[in-house]
RODO-2510 file (C-alpha; in nm, 4 decimals, decimal comma):
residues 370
     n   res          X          Y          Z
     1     x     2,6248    -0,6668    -0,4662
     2     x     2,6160    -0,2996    -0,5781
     3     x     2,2109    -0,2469    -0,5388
     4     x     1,9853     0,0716    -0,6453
     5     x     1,6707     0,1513    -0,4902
     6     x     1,4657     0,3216    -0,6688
     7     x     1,1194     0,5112    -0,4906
     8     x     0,9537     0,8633    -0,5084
     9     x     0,8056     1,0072    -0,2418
    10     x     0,7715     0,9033     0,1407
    11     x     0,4930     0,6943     0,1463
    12     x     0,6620     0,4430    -0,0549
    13     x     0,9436     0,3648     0,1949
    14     x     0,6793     0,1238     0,3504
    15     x     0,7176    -0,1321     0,0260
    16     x     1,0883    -0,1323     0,0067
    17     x     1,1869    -0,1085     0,4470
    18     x     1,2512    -0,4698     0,4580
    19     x     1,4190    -0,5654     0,1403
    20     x     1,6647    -0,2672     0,2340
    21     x     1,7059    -0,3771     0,5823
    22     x     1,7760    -0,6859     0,4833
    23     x     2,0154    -0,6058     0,1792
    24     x     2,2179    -0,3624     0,3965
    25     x     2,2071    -0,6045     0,6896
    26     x     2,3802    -0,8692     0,4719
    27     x     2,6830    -0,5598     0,3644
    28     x     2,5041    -0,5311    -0,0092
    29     x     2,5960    -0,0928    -0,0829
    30     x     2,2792    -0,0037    -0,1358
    31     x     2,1934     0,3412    -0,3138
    32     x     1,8198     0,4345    -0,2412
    33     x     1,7008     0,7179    -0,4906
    34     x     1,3896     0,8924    -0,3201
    35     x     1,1992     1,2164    -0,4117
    36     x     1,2599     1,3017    -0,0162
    37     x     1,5201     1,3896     0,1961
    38     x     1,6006     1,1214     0,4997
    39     x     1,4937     1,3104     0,7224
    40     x     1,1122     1,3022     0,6336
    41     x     1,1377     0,9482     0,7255
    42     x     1,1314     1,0626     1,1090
    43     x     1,0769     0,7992     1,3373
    44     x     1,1521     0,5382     1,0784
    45     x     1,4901     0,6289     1,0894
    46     x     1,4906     0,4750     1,4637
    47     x     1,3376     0,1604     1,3468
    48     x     1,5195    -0,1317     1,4157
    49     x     1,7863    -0,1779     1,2697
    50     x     1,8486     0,1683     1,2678
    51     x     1,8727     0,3081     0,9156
    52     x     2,1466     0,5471     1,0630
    53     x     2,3708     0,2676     1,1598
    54     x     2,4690     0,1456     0,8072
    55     x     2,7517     0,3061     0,6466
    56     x     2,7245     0,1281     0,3270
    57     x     2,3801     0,3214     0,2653
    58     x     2,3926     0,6466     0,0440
    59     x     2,0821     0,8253    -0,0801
    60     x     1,9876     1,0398    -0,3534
    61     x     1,7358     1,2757    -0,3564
    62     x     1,5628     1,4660    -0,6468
    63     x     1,2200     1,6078    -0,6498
    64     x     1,1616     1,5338    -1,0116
    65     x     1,0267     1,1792    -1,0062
    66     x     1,1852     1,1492    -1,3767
    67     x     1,5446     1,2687    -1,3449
    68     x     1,5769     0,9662    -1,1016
    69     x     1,4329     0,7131    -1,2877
    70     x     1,6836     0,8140    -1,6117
    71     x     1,9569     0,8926    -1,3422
    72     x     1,9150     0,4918    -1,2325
    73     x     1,8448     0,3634    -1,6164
    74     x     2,1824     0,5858    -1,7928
    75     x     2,3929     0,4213    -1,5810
    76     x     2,2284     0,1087    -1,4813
    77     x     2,5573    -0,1215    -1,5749
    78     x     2,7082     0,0674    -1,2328
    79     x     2,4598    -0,1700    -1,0426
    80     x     2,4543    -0,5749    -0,9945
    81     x     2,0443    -0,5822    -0,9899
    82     x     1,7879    -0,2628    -0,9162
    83     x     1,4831    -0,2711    -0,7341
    84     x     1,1833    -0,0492    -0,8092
    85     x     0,7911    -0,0044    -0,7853
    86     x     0,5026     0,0704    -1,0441
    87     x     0,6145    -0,1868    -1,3043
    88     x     0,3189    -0,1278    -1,5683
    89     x     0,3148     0,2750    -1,4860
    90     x     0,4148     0,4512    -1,8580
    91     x     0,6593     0,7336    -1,6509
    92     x     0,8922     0,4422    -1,5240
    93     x     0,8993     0,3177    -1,9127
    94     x     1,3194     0,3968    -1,9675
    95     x     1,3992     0,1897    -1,6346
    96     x     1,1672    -0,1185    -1,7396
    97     x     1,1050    -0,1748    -2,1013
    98     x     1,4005    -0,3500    -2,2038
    99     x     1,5520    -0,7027    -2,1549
   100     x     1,7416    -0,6420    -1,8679
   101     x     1,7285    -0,9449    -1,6082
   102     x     1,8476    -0,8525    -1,3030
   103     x     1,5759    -0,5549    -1,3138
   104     x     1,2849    -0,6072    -1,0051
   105     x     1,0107    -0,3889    -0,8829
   106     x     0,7918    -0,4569    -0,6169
   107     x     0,4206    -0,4572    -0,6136
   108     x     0,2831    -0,1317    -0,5017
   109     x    -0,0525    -0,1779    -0,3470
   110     x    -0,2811    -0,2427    -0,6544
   111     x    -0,0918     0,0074    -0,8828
   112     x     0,0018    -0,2866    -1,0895
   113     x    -0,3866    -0,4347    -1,0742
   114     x    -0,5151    -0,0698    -1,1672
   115     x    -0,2395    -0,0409    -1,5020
   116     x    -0,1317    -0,3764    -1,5889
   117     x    -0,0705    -0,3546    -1,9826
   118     x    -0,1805    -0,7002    -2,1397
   119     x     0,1405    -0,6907    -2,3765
   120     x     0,4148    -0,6005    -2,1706
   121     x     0,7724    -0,6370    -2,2539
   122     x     1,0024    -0,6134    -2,0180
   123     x     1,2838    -0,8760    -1,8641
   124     x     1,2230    -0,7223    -1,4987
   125     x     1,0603    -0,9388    -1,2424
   126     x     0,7606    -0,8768    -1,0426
   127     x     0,7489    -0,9535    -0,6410
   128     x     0,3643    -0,9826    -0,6548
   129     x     0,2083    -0,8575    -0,2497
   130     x    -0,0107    -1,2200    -0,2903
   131     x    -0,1224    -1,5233    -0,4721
   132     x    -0,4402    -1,3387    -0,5179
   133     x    -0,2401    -1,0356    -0,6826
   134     x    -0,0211    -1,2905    -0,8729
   135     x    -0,3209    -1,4332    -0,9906
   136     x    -0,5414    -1,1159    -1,0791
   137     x    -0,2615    -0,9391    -1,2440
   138     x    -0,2053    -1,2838    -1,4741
   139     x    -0,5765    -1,2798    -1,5808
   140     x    -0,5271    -0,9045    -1,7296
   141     x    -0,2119    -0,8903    -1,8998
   142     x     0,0274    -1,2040    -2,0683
   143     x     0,3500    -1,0588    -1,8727
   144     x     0,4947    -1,3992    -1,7250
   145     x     0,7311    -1,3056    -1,4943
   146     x     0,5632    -1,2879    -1,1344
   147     x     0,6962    -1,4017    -0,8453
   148     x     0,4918    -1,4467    -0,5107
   149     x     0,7321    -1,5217    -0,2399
   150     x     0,5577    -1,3624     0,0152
   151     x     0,4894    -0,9645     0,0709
   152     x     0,7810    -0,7528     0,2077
   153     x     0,5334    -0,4525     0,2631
   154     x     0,2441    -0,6912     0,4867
   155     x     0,5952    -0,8162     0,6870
   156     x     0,6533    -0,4602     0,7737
   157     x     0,3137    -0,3600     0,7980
   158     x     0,2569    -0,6787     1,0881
   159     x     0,5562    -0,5578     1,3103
   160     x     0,3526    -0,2409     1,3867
   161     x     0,0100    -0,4337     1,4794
   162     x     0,0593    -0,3924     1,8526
   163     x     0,0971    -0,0376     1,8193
   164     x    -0,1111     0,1502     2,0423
   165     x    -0,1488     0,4836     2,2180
   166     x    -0,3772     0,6489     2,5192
   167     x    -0,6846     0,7130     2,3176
   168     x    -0,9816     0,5339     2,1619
   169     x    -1,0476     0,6767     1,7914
   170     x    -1,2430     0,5894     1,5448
   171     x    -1,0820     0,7128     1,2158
   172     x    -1,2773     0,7992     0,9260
   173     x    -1,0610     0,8578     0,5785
   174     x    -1,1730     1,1638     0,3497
   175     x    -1,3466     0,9897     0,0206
   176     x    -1,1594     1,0098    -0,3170
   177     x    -1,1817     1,3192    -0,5255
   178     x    -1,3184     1,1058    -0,8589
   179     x    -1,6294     0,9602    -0,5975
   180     x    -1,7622     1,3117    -0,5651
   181     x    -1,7512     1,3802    -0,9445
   182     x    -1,9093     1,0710    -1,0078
   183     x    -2,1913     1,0653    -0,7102
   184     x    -2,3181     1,4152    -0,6961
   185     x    -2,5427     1,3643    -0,3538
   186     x    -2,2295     1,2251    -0,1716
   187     x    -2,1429     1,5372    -0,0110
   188     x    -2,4906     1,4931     0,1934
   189     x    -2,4185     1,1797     0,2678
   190     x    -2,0925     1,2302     0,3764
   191     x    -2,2128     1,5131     0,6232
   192     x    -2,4585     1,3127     0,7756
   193     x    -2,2510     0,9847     0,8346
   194     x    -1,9626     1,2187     1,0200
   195     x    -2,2933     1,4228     1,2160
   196     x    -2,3499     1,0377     1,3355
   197     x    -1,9917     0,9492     1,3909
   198     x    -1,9631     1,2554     1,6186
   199     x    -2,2622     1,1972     1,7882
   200     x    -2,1633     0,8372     1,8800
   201     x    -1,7801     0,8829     1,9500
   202     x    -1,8895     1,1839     2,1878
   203     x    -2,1385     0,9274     2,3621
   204     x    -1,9072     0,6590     2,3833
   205     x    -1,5721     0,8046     2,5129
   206     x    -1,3893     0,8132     2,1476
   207     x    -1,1921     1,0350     1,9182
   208     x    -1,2887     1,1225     1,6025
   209     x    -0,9820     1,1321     1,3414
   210     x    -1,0111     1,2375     0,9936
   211     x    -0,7236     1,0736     0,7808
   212     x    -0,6902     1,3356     0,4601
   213     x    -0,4887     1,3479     0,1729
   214     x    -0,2788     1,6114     0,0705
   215     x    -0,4109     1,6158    -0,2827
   216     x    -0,7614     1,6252    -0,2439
   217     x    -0,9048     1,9396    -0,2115
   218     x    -1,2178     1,9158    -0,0105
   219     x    -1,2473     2,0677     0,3338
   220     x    -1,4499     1,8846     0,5869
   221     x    -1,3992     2,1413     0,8827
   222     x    -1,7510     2,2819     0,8413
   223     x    -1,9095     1,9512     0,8582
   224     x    -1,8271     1,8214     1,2053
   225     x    -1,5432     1,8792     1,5001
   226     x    -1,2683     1,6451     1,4389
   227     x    -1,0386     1,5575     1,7356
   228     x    -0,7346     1,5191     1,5350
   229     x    -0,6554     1,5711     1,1278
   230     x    -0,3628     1,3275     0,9970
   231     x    -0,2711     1,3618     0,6265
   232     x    -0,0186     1,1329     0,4049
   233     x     0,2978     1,3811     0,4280
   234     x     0,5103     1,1336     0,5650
   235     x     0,5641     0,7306     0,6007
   236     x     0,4848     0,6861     0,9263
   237     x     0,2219     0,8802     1,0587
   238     x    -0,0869     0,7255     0,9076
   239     x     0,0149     0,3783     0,9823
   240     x     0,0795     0,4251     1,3568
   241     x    -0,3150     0,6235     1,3174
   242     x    -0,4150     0,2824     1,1741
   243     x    -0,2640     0,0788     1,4448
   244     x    -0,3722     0,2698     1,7064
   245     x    -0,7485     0,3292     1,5648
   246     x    -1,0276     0,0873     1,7297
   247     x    -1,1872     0,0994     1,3661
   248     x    -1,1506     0,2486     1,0585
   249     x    -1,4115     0,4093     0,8408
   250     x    -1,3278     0,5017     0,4545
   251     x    -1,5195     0,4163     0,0677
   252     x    -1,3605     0,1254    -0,0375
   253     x    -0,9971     0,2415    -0,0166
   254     x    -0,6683     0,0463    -0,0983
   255     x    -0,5729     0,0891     0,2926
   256     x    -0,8007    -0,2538     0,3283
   257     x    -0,4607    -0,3889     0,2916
   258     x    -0,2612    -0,2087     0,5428
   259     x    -0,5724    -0,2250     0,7998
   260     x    -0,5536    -0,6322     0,7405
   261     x    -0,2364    -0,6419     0,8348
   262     x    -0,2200    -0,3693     1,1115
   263     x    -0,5096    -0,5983     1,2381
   264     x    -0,7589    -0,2819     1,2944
   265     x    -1,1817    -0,3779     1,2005
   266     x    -1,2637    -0,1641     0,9450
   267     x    -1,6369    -0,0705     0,7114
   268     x    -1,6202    -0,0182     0,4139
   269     x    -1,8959     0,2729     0,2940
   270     x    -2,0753     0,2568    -0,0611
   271     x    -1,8972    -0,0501    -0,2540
   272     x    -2,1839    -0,0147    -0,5106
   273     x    -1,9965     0,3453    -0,5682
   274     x    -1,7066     0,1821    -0,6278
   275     x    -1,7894    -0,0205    -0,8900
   276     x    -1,8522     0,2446    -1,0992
   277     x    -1,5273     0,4248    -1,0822
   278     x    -1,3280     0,4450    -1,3985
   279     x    -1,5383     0,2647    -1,6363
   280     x    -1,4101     0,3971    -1,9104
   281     x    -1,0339     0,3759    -1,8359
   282     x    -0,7540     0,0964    -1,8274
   283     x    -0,8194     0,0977    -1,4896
   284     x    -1,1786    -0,0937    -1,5126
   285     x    -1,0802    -0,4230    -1,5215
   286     x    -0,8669    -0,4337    -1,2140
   287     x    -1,1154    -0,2181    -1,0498
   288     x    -1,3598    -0,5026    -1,1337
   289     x    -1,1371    -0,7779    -0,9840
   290     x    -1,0572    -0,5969    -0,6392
   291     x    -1,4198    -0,5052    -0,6186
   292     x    -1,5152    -0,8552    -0,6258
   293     x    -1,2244    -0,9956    -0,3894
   294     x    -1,2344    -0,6937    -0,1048
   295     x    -1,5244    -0,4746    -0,1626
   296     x    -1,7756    -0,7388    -0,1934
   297     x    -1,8858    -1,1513    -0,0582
   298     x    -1,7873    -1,3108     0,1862
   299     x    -1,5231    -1,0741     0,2958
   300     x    -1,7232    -0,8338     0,4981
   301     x    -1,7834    -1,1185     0,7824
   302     x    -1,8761    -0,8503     1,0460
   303     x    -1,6095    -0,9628     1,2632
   304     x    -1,3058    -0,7558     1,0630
   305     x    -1,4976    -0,6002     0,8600
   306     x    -1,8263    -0,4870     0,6733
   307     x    -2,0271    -0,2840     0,4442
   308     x    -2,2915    -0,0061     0,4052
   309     x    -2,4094     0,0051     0,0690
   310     x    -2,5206     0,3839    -0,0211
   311     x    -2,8711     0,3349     0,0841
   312     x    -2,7918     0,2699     0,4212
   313     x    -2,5818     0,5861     0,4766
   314     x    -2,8430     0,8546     0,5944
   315     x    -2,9496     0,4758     0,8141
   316     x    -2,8985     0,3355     1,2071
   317     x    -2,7295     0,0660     1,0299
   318     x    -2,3691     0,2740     1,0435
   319     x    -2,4012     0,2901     1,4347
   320     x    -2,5441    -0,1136     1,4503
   321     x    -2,2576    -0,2124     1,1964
   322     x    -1,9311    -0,0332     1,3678
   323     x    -2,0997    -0,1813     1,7134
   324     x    -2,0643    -0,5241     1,5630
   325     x    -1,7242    -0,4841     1,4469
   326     x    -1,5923    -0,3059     1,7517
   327     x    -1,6941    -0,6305     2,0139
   328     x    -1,6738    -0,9139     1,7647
   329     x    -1,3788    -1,1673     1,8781
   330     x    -1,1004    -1,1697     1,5956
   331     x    -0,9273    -1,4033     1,3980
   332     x    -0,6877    -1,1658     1,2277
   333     x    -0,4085    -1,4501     1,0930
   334     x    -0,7171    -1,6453     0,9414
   335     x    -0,8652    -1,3240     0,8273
   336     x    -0,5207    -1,2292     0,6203
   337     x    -0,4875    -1,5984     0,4677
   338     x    -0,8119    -1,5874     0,3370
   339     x    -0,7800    -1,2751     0,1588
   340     x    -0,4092    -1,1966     0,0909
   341     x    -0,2439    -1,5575     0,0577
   342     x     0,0900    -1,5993     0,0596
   343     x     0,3707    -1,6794     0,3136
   344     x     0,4802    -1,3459     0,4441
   345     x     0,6373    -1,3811     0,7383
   346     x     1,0698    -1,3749     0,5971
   347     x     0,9214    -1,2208     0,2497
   348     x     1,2434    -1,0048     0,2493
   349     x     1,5150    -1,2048     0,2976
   350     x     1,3152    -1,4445     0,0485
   351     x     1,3241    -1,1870    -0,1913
   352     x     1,6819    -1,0631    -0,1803
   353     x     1,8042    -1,4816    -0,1487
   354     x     1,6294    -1,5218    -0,5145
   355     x     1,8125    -1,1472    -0,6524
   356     x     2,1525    -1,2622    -0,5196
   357     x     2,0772    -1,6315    -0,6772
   358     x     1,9938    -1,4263    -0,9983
   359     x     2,2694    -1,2453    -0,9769
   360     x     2,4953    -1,5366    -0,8927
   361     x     2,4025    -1,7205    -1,2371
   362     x     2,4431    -1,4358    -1,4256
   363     x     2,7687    -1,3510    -1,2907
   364     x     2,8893    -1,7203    -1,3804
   365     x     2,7263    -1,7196    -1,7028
   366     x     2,9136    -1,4163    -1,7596
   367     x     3,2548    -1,6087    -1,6568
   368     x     3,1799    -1,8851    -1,8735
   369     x     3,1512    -1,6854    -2,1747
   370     x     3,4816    -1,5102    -2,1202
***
């Protein structure tokens, strides 16, 4: 099959490494279309198999998100089947919105959760990351073609769990810009759980690693000495941080899912914050959903991870919960089929067997018609 692979920018590779592996692995051409050039990939290019090995991979790059996506959908009769991401999201309208079959995208963390559309019309396919996903995303919007055969981006994620490097860290992730403008005293609070972070990583032999992002704009320098600042400017480097961090500190962020699967304890700060993001926006009733399945219940089991609710930030209760986490004995394959069912392990090749059965029918359809 003649496949395109359609992305923007690096952080993305993540959801699409296997299914690309595993189409070029079985001598599909595969054109990947990418707001990057390969070389920000860095030390994923060396992952095996080595994406340098494959001659029947090309790439195109284009910074403009949109020239790709009408690039791919003008000429989308060169291709047997095309694979995407962000499904519901309004910019990737001219690739989706028709009646094409042989159309997929792949679940992008909760991107689909946070803009599902409840009347969408479209004859792609969705790869759903769980049955939980499958399910939440069927509650909000009447779209019936999901598909959970397990999550290509969790298979990845698990084959860098054992990553680890000379250091102890704790790594604490900068809040989201729309938390600040909705919780005016969380700068205080903010300051004084990193004072306490400091204060306890210096006492206990640890490194204190802020993970930023390159769009928000706050500067935490003044607040406390970190050991190390990683930000999201390529695929890579925040995911081996992850791996390699004894625990992870952040408000309620979507990395819950690659910190289940990287198998790394992890607190989640000010869930009742949260819930109050977005209230007013499509967003609300996936934001509503995920709050009650990861930021809330019987998730936080203080063995992978737990909560402070904003009253407890300025408390002892940050130092007495990361304790618990850091010593408790884990049961990280339980922990992941409780909270992100689904069969993962082979999700790729899973995924491309049911494209190249799609495309087998409709090629033979196609025959019989002639």
């Amino acid at each position: 099959m003649r496949l395109a692979i359609i992305i923007d920018k690096e952080q993305t590779f993540q959801l699409i490494a296997g299914v690309l592996y595993e189409s070029l692995s079985r001598g599909h051409e595969c054109i990947l279309f990418c707001n990057f050039n390969p070389e920000n990939l860095g030390e994923l290019l060396e992952v095996e198999p080595k994406l340098t090995q494959f001659s029947n991979l090309r790439w195109v790059q284009d910074p403009n998100k949109s020239n790709l996506i009408q690039q791919v959908a003008k000429n989308r009769d060169l291709y047997d089947a095309v694979i995407g991401i962000n499904l519901f999201n309004s910019g990737w309208r001219q690739l989706y919105q028709n009646s094409e079959k042989l159309n997929y995208s792949l679940e992008y963390c909760w991107n689909e959760i946070y803009n599902q559309v409840k009347d969408f019309k479209s004859g792609a396919t969705l790869f759903c990351n769980s049955d939980y996903s499958k399910e939440v995303i069927s509650s909000l919007s009447s779209f019936p073609n999901l598909i959970c055969a397990g999550s290509p981006w969790f298979e990845f994620l698990t084959s860098f769990a054992d990553f680890t490097d000379n250091s102890k860290k704790i790594t604490f992730l900068a809040p989201h810009n729309s938390l600040y403008i909705k919780q005016p005293s969380l700068a205080k609070n903010v300051e004084a759980i990193l004072f306490k972070l400091r204060e306890w990583c210096n006492q206990n032999g640890y490194e204190l690693v802020l993970k930023s992002r390159q769009k928000y704009h706050r500067n935490f320098k003044k607040s406390v000495r970190f050991d190390k600042v990683v930000s999201d400017t390529d695929a890579l480097s925040h995911i081996l941080l992850y791996a390699s961090s004894q625990a992870v500190i952040h408000f309620c962020s979507s990395a819950v899912n690659e910190l289940a699967f990287l198998q790394t304890p992890y607190l989640c700060l000010a869930p009742d914050f949260q819930k109050q993001l977005h209230t007013d926006r499509i967003h609300a009733p996936g934001i509503q959903k995920l709050h009650d399945l990861y930021y809330s219940g019987n998730i936080f089991d203080g063995r992978h991870c737990d909560a402070l609710q904003s009253d407890e930030m300025d408390t002892d209760a940050l130092v007495q919960k990361l304790e618990g986490l850091l010593s408790a004995k884990k049961d990280w394959k339980k922990f992941q089929e409780n909270n992100f069912p689904g069969k993962h392990e082979g999700a790729a090749a899973r995924i491309l067997d049911l494209i190249e059965a799609d495309h087998a029918k409709t090629h033979e359809a196609t025959n019989d018609k002639k």
